[in-house]
C-alpha positions as CSV (number, residue, x, y, z in Angstrom):
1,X,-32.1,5.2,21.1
2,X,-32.9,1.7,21.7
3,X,-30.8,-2.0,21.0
4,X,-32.1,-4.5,19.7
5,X,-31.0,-8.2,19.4
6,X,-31.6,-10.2,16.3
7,X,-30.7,-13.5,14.4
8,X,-30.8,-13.5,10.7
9,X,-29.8,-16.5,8.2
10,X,-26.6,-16.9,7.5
11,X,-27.2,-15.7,3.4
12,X,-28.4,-12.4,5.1
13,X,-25.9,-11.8,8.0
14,X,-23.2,-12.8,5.1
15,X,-24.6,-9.6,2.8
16,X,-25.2,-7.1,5.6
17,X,-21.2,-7.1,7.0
18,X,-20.4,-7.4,3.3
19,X,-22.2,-4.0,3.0
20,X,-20.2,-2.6,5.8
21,X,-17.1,-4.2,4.4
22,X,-17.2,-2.8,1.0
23,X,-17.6,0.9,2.6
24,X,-21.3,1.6,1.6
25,X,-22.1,1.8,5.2
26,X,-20.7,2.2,8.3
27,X,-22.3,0.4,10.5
28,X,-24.4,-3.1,10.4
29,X,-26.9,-0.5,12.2
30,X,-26.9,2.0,9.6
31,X,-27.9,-0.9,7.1
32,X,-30.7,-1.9,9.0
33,X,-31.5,1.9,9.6
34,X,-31.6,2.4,5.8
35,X,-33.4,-0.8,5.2
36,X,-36.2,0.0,7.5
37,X,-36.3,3.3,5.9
38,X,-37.0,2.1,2.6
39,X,-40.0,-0.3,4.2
40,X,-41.3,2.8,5.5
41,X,-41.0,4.9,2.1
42,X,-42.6,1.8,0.3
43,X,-45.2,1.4,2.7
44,X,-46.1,5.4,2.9
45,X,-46.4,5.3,-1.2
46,X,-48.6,2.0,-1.2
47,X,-50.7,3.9,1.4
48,X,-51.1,6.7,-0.7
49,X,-51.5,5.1,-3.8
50,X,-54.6,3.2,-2.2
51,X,-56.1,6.5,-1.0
52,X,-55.5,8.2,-4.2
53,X,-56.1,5.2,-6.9
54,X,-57.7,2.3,-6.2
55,X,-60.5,3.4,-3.4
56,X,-62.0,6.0,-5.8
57,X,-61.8,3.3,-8.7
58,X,-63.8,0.8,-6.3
59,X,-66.1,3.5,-5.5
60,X,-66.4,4.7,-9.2
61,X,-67.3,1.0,-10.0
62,X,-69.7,0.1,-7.1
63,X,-71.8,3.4,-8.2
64,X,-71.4,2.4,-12.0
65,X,-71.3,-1.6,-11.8
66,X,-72.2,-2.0,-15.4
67,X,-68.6,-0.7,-16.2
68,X,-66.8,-3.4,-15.2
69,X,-66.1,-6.0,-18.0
70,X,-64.8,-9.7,-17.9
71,X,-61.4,-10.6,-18.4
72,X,-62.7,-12.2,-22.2
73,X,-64.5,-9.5,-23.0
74,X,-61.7,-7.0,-22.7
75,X,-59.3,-8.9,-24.7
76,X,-61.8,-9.6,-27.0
77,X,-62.1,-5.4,-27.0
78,X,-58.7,-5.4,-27.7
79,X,-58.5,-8.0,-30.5
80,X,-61.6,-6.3,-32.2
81,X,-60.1,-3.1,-32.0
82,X,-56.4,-4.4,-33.2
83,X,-58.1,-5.9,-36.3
84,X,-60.2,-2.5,-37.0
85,X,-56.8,-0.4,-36.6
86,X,-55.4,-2.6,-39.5
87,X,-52.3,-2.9,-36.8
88,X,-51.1,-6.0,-38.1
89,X,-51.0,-5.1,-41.7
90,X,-47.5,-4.8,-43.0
91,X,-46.6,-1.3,-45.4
């Protein structure tokens, strides 16, 4: 195990001993533990979600470029197809 030595704001040294005050921790270590934790759950998911999602749609679109549509012309789909769907008639 390593120490470290760090210097935080005052908002954020006030909210992690309030942490260990209120009981939900034990230690101002254990709140860093968790909160570094939770960076490296986040970051893992954003990871994966670029693997998983958006590289094969960037490749998907790069092979097919004539897929892509404007900003306009998609809320212009979406009007057009809002009108056709009679959506905004009332019963």
């Amino acid at each position: 195990m390593q120490a470290f030595r760090i210097t935080l704001p005052d908002d954020m040294a006030m909210l992690v001993k309030e942490k260990v005050a209120s009981g939900e921790y034990a230690t101002e270590s254990d709140v860093f533990r968790e909160g570094l934790m939770t960076i490296a759950i986040q970051d893992a998911a954003f990871e994966t979600w670029l693997h998983d999602e958006v590289l094969p749609t960037v490749d998907a679109l790069a092979r097919e470029p004539g897929r892509v549509m404007s900003a306009d012309a998609s809320w212009a789909a979406i009007k057009d197809h809002i009108d056709r769907s009679n959506f905004n008639d009332k019963p």
